[in-house]
C-alpha positions as CSV (number, residue, x, y, z in Angstrom):
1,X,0.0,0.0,0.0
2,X,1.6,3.6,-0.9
3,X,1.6,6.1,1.7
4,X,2.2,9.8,1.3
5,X,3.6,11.5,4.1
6,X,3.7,15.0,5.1
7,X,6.3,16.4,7.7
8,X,6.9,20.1,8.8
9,X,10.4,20.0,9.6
10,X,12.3,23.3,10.7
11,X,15.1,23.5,8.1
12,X,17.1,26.7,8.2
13,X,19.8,26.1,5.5
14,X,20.8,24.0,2.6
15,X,22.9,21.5,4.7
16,X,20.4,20.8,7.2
17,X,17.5,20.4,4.2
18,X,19.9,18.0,2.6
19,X,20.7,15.6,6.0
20,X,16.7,15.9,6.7
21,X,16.4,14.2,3.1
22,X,19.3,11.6,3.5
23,X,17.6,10.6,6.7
24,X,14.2,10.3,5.2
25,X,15.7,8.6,1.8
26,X,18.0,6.2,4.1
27,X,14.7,4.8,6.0
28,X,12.8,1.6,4.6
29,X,10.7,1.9,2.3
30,X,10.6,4.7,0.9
31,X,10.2,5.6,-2.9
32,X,10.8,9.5,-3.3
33,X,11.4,12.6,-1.2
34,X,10.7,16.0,-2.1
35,X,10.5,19.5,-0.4
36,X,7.2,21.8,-0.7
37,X,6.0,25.0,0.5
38,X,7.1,28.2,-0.4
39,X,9.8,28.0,2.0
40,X,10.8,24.9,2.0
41,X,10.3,23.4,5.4
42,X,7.8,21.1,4.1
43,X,8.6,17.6,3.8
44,X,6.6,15.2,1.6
45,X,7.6,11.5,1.5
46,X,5.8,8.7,-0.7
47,X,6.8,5.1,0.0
48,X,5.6,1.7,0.1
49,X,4.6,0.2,3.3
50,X,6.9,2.5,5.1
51,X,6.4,2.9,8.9
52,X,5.8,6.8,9.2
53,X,6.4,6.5,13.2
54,X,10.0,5.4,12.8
55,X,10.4,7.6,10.1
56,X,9.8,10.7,12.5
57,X,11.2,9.6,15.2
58,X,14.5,9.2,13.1
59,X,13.9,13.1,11.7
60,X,13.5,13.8,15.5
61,X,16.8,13.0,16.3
62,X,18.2,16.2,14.5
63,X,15.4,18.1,13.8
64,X,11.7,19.6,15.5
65,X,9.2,17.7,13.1
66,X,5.3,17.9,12.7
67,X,3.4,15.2,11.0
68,X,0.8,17.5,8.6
69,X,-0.4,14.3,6.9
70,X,-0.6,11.2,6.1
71,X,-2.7,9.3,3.4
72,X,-2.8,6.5,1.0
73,X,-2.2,6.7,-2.5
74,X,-4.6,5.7,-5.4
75,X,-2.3,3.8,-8.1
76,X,-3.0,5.0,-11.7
77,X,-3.8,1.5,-12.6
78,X,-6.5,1.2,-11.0
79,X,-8.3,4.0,-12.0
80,X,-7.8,3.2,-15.7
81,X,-9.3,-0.7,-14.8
82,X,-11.8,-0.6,-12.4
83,X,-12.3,-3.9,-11.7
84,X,-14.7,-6.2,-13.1
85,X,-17.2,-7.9,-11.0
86,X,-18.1,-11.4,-12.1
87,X,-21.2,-12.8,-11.4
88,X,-21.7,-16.1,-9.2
89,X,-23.4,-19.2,-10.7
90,X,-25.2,-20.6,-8.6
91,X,-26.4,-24.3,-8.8
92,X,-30.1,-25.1,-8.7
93,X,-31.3,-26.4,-5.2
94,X,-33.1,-29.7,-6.1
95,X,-34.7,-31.1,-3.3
96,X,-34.9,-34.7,-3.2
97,X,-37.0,-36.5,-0.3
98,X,-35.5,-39.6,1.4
99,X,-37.7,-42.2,1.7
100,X,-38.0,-43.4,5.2
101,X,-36.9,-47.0,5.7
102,X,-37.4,-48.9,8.8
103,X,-35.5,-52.1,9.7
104,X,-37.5,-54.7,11.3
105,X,-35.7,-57.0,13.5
106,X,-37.2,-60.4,14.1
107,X,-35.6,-63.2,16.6
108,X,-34.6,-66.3,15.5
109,X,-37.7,-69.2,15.3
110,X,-35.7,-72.0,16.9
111,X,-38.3,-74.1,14.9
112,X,-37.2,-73.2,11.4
113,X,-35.2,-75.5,10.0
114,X,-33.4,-72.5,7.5
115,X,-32.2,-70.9,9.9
């Protein structure tokens, strides 16, 4: 499942933006990092089944971090295919009646001379 993530992290200059992305880039699985906002303290990360909480709590080593947001992703695939739903078939219910059978149990005729 992709996950976009979006951090607020309090970046002064270009050598703390770039060891806020190496930290985010170095952490498992994620896909692409990228900064936003008009000054650049925003931090958007888009992975796949990355665990945000370690994530941050790696960024808060080093740096004062706000989670904004954090959302899945709709793949482009499956907005071009939606998917297809394929109907059941169903067997027909027959219904077929037992006949009750009952078992008659007789003792042995010591007179018979078959038996």
């Amino acid at each position: 499942m992709k996950q976009k993530l979006v951090l607020h992290v309090d970046m002064f200059d270009e050598k703390r933006r770039s060891k806020a992305m190496k930290t985010a880039v170095g952490a498992e699985g994620v896909s692409s990092v990228a900064l936003d906002g008009k000054d650049k303290r925003k931090l958007v990360v888009i992975g796949e089944d990355m665990n945000a909480y370690e994530l941050v709590k790696s960024l808060r080593k080093n740096f004062m971090v706000d989670m904004e947001s954090l959302e899945k992703v709709k793949s482009e695939k499956n907005e071009e295919k939606p998917e297809e739903k394929k109907a059941v078939e169903q067997w027909p219910y027959v219904y077929q009646p037992t006949v009750p059978q009952h078992i008659v149990y007789q003792e042995a005729n010591p007179n018979c001379p078959i038996m």
